[in-house]
C-alpha positions, 0 to 999 in steps of 0.5 A: 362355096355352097350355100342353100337357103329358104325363101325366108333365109334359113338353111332348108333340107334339100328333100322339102323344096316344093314343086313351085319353087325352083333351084337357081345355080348362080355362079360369079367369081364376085361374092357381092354380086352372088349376094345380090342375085340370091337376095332376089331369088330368095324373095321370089320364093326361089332356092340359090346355089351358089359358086364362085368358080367354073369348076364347083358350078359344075360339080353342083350342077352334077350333084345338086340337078339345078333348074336354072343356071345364072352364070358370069360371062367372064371369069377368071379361071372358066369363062361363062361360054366354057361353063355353058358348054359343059353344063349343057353337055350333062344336062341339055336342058339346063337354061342358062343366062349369062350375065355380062359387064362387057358390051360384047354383043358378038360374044352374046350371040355366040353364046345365044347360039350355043344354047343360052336362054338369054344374057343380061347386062350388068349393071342389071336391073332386079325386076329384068333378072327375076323376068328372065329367071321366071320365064326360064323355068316355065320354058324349063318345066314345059320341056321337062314335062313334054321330054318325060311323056315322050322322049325327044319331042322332036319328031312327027311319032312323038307328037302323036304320042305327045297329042294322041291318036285322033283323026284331028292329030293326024291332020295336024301331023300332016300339015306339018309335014307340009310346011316344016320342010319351007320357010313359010311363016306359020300361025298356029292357033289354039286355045291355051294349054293345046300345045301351040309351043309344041308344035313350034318346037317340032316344025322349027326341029323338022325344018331346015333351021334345025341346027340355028336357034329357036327364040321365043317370045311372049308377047303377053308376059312383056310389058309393052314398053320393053317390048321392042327392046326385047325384039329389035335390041338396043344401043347403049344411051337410047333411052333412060336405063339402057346402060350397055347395048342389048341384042334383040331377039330377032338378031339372036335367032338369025339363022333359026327361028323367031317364035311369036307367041300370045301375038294378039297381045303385041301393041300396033306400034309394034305390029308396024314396025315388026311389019317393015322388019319382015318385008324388008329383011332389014332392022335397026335396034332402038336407038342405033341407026346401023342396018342389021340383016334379018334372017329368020323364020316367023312362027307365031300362035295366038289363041284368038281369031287375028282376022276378027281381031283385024275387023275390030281394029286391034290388029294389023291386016297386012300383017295378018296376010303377011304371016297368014302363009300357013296356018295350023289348027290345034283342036281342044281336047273338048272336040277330040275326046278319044285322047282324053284317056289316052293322055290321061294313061301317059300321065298317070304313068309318068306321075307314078313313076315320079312318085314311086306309087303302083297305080293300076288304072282308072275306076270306070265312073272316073274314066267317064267323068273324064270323057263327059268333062269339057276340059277349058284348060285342055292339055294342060289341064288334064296333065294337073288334074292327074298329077293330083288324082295320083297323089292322093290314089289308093291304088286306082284312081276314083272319079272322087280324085279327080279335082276340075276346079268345079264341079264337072258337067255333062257336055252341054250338047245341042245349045238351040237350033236356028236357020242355020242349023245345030248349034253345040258349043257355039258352032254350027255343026251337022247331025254327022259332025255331033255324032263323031264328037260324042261317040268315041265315050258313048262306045267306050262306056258301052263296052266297059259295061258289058265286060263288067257284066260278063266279068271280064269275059271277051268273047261272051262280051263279043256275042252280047254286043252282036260285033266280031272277038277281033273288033272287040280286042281292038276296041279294048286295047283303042279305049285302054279297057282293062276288063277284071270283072266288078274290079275292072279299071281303064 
């Protein structure tokens, strides 16, 4: 049984899903049940594929290349932990939920283990299934994303490839390689869209837990009511809903690590109980009173200042000291402009690839535009904003297919000087320090005009700039500059 509808119900040709939509495999060997959940894909804009069986599951998974598999626990001819192993073994980054009617909570950490997103229980309510299915996806395409720029993702060489090549990475790198070896908790602070899941996943893929699982949370996409189920579990009965006993998040990553991300958002009440948690190793989920052990590594990112926070009175300071044991800066990519264009590069050669279009670079005014734009969605942004220059290209990317939301500014410099010093971007900052953030584009757009002006030629570019051949040579391939004469692009 296949079926593969339109978010409206109709039949839909499978080459005209859109990127925003998302193939959903769901398998129960009940046709009621597959109504319903494709019912509620359908109306989130979703597109359902249906299997009543373990077998056809994986033939549609092997010819269909779903973006999410909602599957049964127990089936008749291939239970739901069967499927999963096969599954994951054609596709290791198929998410999988499984869907159970059983209070088999042992059979559920199994399953988590073996690398299942999460597990839902029947009788399931709609809004938690759609929660889970969206939060899935996003993981998904967070991996898709990163596995297609640099591999694996796993090691300290490809989050160089996956950041840059800047000082302020390498800084980054080597703190990692002094803490993933420990079972520190870490605070990873950043701004949205620098990477702080990332780092995460490479810190827990480089540690000792390697091997347990990483459970993530988002501590701003949870309602505060459910957050607590979400970390600590239930039991059957404990409040109004809760219908089978449900497994935290904390239990289900025993052995690996708990990553707590968007933290400033967790509710003090959940602060102080997630407080005891860690001091005392030991948990009880809402509503039971039997004690489950606790071993877990805590990672959490936020994109706030949690000591400010703790002044202001919004979060806990000794739990701020308590998860304060290492602490890893990602820089915006505002204040390490030179992997501005080496991303830039790495996406554009991915989206080409993708969209079956030769693109031979970027237009100089485009590849300045860029280093003088200020990026407040960072990485993220960057990723967006060249996936659509590519799209619409004609070959070489123009500063007019560039796309910021906005008009793109000059960064804005020094703001004003006071008693303190220079102040840029809100900090104080020494004449040394504005420099090193500006001198990365001003050198590139120096060296680019001058191999215009020579046409391309490097060593006649080499006397005019008064610097060795050598120097230049390595300039050019540092900054991605292609010299073709009045043609020439980055």
């Amino acid at each position: 049984m296949f079926i593969r509808l339109g978010p409206t119900g109709e039949k839909k040709d499978e080459h005209k899903v859109t990127e925003t939509e998302g193939r959903i495999l769901i398998v129960d060997d009940e046709p009621e049940i597959l109504q319903v959940l494709a019912c509620i894909v359908r109306r989130a804009g979703l597109v359902p594929l249906l299997a009543q069986n373990g077998m056809h599951a994986l033939h549609l998974v092997r010819s269909e290349d779903p973006d999410l598999m909602l599957t049964d626990f127990k089936m008749p001819d291939m239970d739901g932990m069967a499927l999963l192993n096969s599954a994951r073994g054609m596709d290791p980054d198929l998410p999988v939920i499984l869907l159970t009617g059983y209070a088999d909570v042992p059979g559920a950490v199994q399953a988590m283990r073996a690398g299942a997103y999460d597990y839902i229980s029947k009788p399931f309510d709609h809004g938690e299934v759609l929660r889970v299915v969206m939060s899935a996806l996003r993981e998904r395409r967070v991996k898709l994303d990163l596995n297609s720029v640099v591999g694996s993702g796993s090691g300290m060489a490809s989050l160089r490839d996956t950041f840059g090549p800047s000082e302020s990475i390498g800084k980054l790198i080597a703190g990692i390689k002094q803490v993933a070896k420990s079972d520190f908790s870490v605070v990873i602070t950043g701004e949205t869209g620098t990477g702080k899941e990332v780092v995460a996943r490479v810190v827990h893929n480089a540690s000792g837990r390697a091997k347990g699982p990483f459970i993530a949370v988002d501590c701003g996409a949870i309602p505060e009511p459910l957050l607590e189920s979400e970390l600590f579990g239930h039991e059957r009965g404990a409040f109004t809903g809760a219908n089978t006993c449900k497994v935290g998040k904390l239990e289900l990553a025993r052995g690996g690590t708990l990553f707590l991300d968007e933290l400033a958002n967790m509710p003090l009440a959940s602060q102080a109980k997630l407080l005891r948690v860690l001091q005392e190793r030991t948990m009880y989920r809402v509503g039971g009173t039997e004690p489950k052990s606790v071993d877990v590594r805590v990672i959490v990112a936020t994109n706030g200042d949690l000591l400010e926070l703790c002044d202001r009175g919004l979060f806990r300071r000794d739990l701020y000291f308590r998860l304060n044991e290492f602490v890893l800066s990602i820089p915006p990519l505002r204040k390490r402009r030179e992997d501005i264009l080496f991303l830039a590069k790495r996406f554009m050669a991915v989206v080409s690839v993708e969209l079956t279009k030769h693109v031979e670079g970027f237009a100089p005014e485009a590849a300045e535009a860029m280093l003088s734009y200020d990026w407040p969605g960072n990485v993220r942004q960057l990723r967006s904003v060249i996936r659509r220059a590519v799209l619409v290209s004609d070959g070489i990317i123009r500063e007019q297919f560039l796309d910021f939301g906005k008009r793109h500014e000059p960064s804005p410099g020094i703001e004003r000087a006071d008693s303190q010093g220079l102040i840029e971007d809100g900090e104080v900052v020494t004449l040394r320090e504005i420099l090193r953030r500006n001198a990365a584009h001003v050198e590139r757009k120096v060296i680019a005009d001058t191999l215009v002006k020579t046409g391309g030629n490097k060593a006649r570019a080499a006397r005019m700039l008064q610097i060795d051949y050598k120097t230049l040579h390595t300039k050019v391939k540092e900054y991605g500059i292609e010299a073709k004469g009045e043609q020439e692009h980055v």
